[in-house]
Chimera marker file (.cmm) of the C-alpha trace (Angstrom):
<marker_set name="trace">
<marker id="1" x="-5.406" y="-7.616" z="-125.534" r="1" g="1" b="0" radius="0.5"/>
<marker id="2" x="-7.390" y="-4.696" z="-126.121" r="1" g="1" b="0" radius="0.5"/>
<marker id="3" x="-6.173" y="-1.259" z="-127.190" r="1" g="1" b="0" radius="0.5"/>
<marker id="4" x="-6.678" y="1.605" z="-124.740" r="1" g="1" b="0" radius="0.5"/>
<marker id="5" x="-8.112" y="4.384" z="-126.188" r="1" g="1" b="0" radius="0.5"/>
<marker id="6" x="-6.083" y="7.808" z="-125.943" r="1" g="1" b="0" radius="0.5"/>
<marker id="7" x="-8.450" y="10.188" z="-124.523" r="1" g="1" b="0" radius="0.5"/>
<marker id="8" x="-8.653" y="12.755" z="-127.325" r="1" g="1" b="0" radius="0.5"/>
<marker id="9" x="-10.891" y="15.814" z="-125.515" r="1" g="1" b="0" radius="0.5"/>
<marker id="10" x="-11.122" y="17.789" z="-129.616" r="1" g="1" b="0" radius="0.5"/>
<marker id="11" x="-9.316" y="18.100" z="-132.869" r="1" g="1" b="0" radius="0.5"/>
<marker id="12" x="-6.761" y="20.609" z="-133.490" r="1" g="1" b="0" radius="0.5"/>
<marker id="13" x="-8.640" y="20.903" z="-136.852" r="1" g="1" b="0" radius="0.5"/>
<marker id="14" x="-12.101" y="20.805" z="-138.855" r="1" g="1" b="0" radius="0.5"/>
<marker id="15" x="-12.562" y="21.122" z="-142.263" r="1" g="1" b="0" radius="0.5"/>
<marker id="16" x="-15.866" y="21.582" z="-144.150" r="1" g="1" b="0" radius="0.5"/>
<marker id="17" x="-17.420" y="23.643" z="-147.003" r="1" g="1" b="0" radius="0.5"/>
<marker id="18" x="-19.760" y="27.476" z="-146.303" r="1" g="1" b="0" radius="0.5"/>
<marker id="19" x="-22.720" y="28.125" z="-148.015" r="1" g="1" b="0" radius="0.5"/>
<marker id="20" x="-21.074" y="29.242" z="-151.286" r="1" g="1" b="0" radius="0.5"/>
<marker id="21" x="-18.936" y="26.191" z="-151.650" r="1" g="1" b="0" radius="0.5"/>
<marker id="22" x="-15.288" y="27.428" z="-150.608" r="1" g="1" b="0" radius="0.5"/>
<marker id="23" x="-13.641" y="25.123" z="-148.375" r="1" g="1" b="0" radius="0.5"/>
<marker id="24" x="-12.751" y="26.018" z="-144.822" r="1" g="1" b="0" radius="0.5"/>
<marker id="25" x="-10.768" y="25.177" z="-142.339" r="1" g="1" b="0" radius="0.5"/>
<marker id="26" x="-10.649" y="25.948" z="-138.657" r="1" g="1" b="0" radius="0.5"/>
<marker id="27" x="-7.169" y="25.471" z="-136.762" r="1" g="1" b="0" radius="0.5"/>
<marker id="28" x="-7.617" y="25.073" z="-132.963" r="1" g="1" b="0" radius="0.5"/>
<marker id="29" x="-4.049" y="24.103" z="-131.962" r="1" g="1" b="0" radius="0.5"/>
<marker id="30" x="-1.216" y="24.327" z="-132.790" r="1" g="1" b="0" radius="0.5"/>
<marker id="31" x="1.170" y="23.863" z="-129.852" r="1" g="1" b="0" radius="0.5"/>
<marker id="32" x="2.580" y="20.098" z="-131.517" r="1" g="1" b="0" radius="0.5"/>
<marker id="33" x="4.665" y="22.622" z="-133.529" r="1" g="1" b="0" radius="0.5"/>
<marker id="34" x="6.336" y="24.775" z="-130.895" r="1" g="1" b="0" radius="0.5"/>
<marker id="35" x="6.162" y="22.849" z="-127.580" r="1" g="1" b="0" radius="0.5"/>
<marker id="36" x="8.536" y="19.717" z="-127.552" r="1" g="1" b="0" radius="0.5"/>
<marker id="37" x="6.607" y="18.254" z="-124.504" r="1" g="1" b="0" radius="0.5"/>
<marker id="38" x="3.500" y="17.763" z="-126.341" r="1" g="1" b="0" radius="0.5"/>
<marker id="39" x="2.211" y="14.134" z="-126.162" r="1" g="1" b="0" radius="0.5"/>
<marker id="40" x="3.000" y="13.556" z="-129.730" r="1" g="1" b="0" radius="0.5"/>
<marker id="41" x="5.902" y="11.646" z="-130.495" r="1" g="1" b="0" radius="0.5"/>
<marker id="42" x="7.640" y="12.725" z="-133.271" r="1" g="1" b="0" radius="0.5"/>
<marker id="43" x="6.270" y="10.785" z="-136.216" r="1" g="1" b="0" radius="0.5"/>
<marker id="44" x="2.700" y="12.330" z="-134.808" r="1" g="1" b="0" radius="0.5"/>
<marker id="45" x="4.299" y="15.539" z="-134.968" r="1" g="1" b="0" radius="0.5"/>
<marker id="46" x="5.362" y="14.967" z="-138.592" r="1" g="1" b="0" radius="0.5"/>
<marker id="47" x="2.563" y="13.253" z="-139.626" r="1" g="1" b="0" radius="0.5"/>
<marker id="48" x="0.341" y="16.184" z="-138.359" r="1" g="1" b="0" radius="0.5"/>
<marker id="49" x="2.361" y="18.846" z="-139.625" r="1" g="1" b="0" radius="0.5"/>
<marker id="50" x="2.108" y="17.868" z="-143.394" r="1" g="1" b="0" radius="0.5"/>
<marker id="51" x="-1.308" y="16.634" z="-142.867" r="1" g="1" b="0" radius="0.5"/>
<marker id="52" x="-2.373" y="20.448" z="-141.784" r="1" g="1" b="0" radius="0.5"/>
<marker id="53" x="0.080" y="21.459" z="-144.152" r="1" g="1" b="0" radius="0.5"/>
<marker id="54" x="-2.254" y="20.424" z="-147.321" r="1" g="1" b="0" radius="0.5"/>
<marker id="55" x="-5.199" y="21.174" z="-145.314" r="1" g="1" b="0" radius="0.5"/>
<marker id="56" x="-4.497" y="24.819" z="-144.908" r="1" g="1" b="0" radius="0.5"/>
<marker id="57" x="-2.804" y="25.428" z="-148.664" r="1" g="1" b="0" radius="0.5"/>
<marker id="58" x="-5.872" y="23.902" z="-150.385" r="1" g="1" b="0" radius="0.5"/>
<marker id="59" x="-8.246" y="25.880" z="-148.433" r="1" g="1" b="0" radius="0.5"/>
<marker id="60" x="-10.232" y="28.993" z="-149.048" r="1" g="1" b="0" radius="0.5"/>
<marker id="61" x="-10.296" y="30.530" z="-145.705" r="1" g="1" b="0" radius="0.5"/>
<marker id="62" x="-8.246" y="29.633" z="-142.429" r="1" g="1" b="0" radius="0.5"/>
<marker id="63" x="-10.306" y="30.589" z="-138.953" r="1" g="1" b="0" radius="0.5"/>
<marker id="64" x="-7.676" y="30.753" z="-135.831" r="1" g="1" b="0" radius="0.5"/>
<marker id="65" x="-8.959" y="30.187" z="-132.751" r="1" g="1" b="0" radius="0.5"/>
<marker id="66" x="-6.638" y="33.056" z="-131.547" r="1" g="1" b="0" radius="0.5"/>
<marker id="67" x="-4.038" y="35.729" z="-132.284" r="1" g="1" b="0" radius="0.5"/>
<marker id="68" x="-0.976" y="33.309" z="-131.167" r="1" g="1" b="0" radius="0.5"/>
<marker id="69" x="-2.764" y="30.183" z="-134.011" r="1" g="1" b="0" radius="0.5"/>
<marker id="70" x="-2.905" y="32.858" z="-136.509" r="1" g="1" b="0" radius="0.5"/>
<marker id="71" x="0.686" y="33.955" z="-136.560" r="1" g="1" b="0" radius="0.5"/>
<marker id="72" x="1.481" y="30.294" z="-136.065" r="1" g="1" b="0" radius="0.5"/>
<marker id="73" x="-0.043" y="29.464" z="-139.297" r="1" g="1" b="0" radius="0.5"/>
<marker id="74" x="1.673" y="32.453" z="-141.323" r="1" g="1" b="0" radius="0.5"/>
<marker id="75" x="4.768" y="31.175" z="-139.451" r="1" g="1" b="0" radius="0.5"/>
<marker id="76" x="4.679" y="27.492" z="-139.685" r="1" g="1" b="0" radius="0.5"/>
<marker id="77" x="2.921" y="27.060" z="-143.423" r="1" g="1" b="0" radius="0.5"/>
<marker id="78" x="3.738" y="30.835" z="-144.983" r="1" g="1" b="0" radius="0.5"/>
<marker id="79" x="-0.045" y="31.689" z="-145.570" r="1" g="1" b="0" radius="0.5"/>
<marker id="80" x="-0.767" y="35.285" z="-145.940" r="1" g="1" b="0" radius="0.5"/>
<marker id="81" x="-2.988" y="37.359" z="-143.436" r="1" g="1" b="0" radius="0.5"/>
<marker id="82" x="-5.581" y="37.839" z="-145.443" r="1" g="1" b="0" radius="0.5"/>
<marker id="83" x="-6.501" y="34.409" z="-145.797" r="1" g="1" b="0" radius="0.5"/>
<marker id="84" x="-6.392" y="34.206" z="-141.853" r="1" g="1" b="0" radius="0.5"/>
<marker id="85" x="-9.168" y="35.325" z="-139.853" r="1" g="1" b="0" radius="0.5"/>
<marker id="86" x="-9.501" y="34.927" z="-136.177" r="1" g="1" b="0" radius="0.5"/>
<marker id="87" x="-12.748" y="33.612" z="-134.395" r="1" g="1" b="0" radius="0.5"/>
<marker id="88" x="-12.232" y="32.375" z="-131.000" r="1" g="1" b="0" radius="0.5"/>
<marker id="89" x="-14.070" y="29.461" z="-130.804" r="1" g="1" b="0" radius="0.5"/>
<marker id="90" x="-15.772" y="27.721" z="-128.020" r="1" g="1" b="0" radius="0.5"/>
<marker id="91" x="-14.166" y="24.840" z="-126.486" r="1" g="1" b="0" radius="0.5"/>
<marker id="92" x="-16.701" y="22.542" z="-126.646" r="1" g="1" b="0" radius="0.5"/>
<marker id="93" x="-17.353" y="22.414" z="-130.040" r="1" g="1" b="0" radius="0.5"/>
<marker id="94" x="-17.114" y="19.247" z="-132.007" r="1" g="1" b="0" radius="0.5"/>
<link id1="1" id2="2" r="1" g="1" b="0" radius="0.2"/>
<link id1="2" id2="3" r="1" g="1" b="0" radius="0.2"/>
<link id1="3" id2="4" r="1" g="1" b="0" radius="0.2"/>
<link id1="4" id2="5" r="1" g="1" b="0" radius="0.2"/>
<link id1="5" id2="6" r="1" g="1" b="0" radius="0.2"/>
<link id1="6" id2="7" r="1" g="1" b="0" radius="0.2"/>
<link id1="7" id2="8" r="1" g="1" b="0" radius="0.2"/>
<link id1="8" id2="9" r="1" g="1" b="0" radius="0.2"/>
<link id1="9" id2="10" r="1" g="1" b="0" radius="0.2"/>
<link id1="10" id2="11" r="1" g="1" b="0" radius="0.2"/>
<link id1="11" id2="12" r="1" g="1" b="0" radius="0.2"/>
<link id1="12" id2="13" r="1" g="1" b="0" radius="0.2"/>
<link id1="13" id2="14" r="1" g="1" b="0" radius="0.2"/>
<link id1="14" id2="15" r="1" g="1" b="0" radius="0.2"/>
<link id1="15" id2="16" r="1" g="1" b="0" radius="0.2"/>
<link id1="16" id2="17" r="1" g="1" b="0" radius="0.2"/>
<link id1="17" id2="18" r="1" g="1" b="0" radius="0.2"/>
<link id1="18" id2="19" r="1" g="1" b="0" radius="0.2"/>
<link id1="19" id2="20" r="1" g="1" b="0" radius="0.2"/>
<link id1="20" id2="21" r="1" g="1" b="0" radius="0.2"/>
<link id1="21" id2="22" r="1" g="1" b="0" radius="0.2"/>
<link id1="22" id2="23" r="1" g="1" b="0" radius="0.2"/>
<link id1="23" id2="24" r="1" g="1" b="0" radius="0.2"/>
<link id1="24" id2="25" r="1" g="1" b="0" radius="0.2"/>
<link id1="25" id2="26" r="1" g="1" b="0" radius="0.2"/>
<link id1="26" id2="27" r="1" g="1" b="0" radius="0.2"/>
<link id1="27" id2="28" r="1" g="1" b="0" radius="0.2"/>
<link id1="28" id2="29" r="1" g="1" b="0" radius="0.2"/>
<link id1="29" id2="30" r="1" g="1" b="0" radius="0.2"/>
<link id1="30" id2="31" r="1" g="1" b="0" radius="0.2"/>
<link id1="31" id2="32" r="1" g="1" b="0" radius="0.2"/>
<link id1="32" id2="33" r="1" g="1" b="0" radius="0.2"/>
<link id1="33" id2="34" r="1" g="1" b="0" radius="0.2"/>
<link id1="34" id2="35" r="1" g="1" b="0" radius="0.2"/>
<link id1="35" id2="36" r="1" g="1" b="0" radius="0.2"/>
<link id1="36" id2="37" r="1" g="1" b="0" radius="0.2"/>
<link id1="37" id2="38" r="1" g="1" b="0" radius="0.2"/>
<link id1="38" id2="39" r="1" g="1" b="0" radius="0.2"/>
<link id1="39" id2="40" r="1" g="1" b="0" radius="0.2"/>
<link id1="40" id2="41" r="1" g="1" b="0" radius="0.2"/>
<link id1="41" id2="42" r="1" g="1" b="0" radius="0.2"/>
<link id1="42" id2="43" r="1" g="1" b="0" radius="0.2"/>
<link id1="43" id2="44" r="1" g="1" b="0" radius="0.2"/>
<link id1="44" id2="45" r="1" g="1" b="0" radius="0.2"/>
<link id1="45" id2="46" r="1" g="1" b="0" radius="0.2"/>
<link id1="46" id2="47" r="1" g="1" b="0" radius="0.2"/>
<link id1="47" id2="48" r="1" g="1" b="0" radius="0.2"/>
<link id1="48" id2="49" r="1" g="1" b="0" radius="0.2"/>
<link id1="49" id2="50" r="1" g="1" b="0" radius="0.2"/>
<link id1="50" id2="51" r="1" g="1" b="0" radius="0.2"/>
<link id1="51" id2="52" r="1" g="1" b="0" radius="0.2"/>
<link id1="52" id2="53" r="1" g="1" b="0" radius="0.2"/>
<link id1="53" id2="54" r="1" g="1" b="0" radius="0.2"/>
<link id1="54" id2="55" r="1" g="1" b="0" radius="0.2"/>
<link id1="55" id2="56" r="1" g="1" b="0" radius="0.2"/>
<link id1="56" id2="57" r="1" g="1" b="0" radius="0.2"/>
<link id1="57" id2="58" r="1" g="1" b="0" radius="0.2"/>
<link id1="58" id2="59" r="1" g="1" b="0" radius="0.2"/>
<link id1="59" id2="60" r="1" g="1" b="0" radius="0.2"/>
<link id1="60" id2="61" r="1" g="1" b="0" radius="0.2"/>
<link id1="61" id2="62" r="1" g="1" b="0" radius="0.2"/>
<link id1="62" id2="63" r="1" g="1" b="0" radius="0.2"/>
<link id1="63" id2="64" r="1" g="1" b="0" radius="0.2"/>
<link id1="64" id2="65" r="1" g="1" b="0" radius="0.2"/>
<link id1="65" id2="66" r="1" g="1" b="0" radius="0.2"/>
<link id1="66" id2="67" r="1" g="1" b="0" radius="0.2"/>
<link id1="67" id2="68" r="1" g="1" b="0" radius="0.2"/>
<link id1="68" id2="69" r="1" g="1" b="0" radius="0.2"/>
<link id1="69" id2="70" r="1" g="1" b="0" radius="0.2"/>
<link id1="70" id2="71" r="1" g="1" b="0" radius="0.2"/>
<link id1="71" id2="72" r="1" g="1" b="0" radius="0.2"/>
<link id1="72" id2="73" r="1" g="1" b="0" radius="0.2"/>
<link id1="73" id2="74" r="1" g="1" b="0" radius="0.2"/>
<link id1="74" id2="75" r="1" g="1" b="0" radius="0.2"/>
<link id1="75" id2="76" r="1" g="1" b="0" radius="0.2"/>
<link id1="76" id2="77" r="1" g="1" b="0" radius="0.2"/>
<link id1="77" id2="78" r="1" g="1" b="0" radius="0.2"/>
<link id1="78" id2="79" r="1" g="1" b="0" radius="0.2"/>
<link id1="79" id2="80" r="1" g="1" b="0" radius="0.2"/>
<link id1="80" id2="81" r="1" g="1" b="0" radius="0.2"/>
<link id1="81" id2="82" r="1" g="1" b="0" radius="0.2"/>
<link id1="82" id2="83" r="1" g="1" b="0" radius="0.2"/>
<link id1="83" id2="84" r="1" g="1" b="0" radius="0.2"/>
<link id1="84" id2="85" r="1" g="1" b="0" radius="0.2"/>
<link id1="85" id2="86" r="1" g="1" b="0" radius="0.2"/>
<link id1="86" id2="87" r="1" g="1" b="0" radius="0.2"/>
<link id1="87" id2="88" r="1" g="1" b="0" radius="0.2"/>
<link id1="88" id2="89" r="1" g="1" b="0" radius="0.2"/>
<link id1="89" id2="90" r="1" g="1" b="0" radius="0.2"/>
<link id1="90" id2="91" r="1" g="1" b="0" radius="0.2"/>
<link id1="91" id2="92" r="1" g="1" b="0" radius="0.2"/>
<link id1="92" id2="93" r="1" g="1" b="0" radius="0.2"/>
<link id1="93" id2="94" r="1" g="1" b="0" radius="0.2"/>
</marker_set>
């Protein structure tokens, strides 16, 4: 039987490396953490959660999508403002 594939619209993160070699990471989503409805079960949830949770502590700099994902990350992984900046970012980007 073949597996159905989820349908998985974008990433709640991407991680890559700027011009100067610092590593970055943009946070999209974070609505797993707070909303108990989400279609994660909750091995996903965990499973995410300390997956983002090593993401965001090695990084250099952390780009929100929005006001609400910044204070989520301060929240959620204890990351300090200044390491937070918020970008909106368009939806269709990949």
């Amino acid at each position: 039987m073949a597996r159905q594939r989820r349908h998985n619209s974008q990433k709640p993160t991407k991680i890559y490396k700027d011009e100067s070699g610092n590593r970055v990471v943009e946070v999209r989503d974070l609505s797993f953490l707070s909303d108990r409805s989400h279609r994660y079960n909750w091995l996903q949830r965990h499973f995410h959660h300390h997956r983002l949770r090593i993401k965001v502590k090695k990084a250099n700099t952390i780009i929100a999508a929005s006001d609400k994902v910044a204070t989520d990350i301060h929240r959620f992984y204890f990351i300090p403002y200044d390491r937070i900046s918020v970008k909106p970012l368009p939806q269709n980007q990949e």
